[in-house]
TORPAPA-140441 format. One record per residue (C-alpha): residue in one letter; residue number from 0; x, y, z. Coordinates in steps of 0.001 Angstrom, whole numbers. Example, Ala and Ser with C-alpha at 12.3 -4.5 7.8 and 13.67 -1.06 7.14 Angstrom:
# TORPAPA-140441
{site 'a'; 0; {12300; -4500; 7800}};
{site 's'; 1; {13670; -1060; 7140}};
# end
This chain:
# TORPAPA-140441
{site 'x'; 0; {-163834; -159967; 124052}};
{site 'x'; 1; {-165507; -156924; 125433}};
{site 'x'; 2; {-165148; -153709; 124969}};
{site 'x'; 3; {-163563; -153171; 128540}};
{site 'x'; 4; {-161364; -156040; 127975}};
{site 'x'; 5; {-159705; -154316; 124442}};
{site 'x'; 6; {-159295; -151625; 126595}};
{site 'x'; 7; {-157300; -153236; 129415}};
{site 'x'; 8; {-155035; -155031; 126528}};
{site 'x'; 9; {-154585; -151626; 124434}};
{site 'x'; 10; {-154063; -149824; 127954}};
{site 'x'; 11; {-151243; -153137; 129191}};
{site 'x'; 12; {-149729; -152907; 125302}};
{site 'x'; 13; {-149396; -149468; 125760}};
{site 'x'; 14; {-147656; -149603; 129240}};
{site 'x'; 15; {-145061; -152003; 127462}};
{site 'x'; 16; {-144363; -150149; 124450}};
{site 'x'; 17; {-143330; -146792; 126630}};
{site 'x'; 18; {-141391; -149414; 129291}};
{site 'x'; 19; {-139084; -150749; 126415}};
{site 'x'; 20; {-138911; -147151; 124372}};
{site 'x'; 21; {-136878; -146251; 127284}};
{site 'x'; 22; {-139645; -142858; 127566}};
{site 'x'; 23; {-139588; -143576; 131294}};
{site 'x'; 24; {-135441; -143090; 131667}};
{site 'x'; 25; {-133614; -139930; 132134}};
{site 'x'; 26; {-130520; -138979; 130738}};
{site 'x'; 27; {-129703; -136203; 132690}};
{site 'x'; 28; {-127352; -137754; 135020}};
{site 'x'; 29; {-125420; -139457; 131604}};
{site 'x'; 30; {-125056; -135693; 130488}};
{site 'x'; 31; {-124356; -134248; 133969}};
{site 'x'; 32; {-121871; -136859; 134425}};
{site 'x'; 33; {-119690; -136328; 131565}};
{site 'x'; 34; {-119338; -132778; 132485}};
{site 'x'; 35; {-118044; -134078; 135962}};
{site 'x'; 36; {-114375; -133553; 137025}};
{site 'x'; 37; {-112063; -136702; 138092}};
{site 'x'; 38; {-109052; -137422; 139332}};
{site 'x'; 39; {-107095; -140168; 138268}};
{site 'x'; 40; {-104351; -141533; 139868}};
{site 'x'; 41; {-102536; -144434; 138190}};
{site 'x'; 42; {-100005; -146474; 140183}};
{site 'x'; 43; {-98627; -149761; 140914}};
{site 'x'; 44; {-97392; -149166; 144035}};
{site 'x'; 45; {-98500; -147231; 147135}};
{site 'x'; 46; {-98915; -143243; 147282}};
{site 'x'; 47; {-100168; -140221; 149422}};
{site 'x'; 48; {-100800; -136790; 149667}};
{site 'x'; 49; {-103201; -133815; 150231}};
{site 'x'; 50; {-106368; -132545; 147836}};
{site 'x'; 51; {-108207; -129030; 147966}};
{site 'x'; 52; {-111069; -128456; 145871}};
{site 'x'; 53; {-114528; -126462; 146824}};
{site 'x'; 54; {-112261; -124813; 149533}};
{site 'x'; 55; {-112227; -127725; 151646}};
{site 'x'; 56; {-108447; -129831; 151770}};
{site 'x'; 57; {-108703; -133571; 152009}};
{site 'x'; 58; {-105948; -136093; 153001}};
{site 'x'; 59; {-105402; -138917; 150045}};
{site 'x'; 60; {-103680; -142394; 150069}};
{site 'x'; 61; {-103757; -145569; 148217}};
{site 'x'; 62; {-102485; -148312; 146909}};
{site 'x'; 63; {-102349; -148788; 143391}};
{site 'x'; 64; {-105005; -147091; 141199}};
{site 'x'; 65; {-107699; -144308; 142080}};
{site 'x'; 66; {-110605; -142267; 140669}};
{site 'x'; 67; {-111808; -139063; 142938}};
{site 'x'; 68; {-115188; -137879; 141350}};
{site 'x'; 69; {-115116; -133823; 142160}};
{site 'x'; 70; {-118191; -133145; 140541}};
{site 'x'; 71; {-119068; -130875; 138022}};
{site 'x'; 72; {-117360; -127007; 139283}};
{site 'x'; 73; {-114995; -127991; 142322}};
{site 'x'; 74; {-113762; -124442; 142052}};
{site 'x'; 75; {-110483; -124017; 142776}};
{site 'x'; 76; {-108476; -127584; 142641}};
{site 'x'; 77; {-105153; -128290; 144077}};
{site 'x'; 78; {-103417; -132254; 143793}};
{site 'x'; 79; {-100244; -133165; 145443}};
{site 'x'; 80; {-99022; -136691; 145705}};
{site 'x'; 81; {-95990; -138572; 146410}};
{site 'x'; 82; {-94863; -142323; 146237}};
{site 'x'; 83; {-94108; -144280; 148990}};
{site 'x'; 84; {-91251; -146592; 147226}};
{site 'x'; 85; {-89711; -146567; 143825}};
{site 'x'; 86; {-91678; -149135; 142151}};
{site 'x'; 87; {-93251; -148049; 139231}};
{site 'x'; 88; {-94795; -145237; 137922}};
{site 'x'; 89; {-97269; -142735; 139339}};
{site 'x'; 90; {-99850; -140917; 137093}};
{site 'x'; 91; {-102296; -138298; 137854}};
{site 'x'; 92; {-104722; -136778; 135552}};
{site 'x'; 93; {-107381; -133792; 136227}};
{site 'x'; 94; {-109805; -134986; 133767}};
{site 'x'; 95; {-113126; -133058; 132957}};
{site 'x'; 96; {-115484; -135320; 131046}};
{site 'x'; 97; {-113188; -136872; 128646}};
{site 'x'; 98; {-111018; -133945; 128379}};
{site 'x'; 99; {-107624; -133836; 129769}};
{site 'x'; 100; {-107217; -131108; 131672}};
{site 'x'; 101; {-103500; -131785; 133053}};
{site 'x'; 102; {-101579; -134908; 133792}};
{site 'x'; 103; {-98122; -135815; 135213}};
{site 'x'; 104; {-95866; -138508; 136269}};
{site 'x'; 105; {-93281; -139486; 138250}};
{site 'x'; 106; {-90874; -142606; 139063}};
{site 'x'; 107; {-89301; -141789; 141946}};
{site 'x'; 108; {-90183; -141684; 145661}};
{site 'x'; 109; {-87889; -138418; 145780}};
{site 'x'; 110; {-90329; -136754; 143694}};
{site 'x'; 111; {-93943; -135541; 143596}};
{site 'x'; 112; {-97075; -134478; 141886}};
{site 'x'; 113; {-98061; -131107; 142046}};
{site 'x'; 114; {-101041; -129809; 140006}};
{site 'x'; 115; {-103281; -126568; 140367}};
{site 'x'; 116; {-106476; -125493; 137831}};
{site 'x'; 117; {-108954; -123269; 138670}};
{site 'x'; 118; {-112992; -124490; 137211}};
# end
């Protein structure tokens, strides 16, 4: 083999041992991402209701369950959801990361969700 062709395989080993080391990825967005605030909303039946965060307010509805990703400093968050029937149980959790930040539930259309947190 000639000494261009060694350098071609070194150069072609080399390019697979940084590929497979993972040197080329960036974590970043795993880190950023666990710092990122969510809202959860757990149901088995359908809900709706309003959602303020970075000063904007949002309308909300679903049917069954929900993630909103708020990112990481919505500022000034407010969550307030009712059920549309009495099946069931509705669950919302402000979640930052993995932390719990506040969660309630309710079981009855005649009753709501209400929760406020400033980031």
């Amino acid at each position: 083999m000639t000494k261009n062709g060694r350098i071609i395989v070194f150069m072609g080993l080399l390019v697979l041992v940084v590929f497979f080391s993972g040197c080329t990825t960036n974590n970043n967005s795993t880190n950023q991402s666990s710092k990122d605030v969510v809202v959860q909303i757990t149901s088995n039946s359908s809900w709706n209701g309003t959602m303020t965060y970075n000063g904007t307010n949002y309308n909300i509805e679903g049917t069954r369950n929900k993630n909103y990703h708020l990112g990481p400093n919505p500022g000034h968050v407010a969550i307030y959801v009712k059920k549309n029937d009495d099946i069931g149980n509705l669950t919302v959790k402000l979640l930052q990361g993995t932390n719990i930040i506040q969660t309630q539930s309710i079981s009855s259309h005649q009753e709501a969700v209400n929760i406020i947190y400033n980031f």
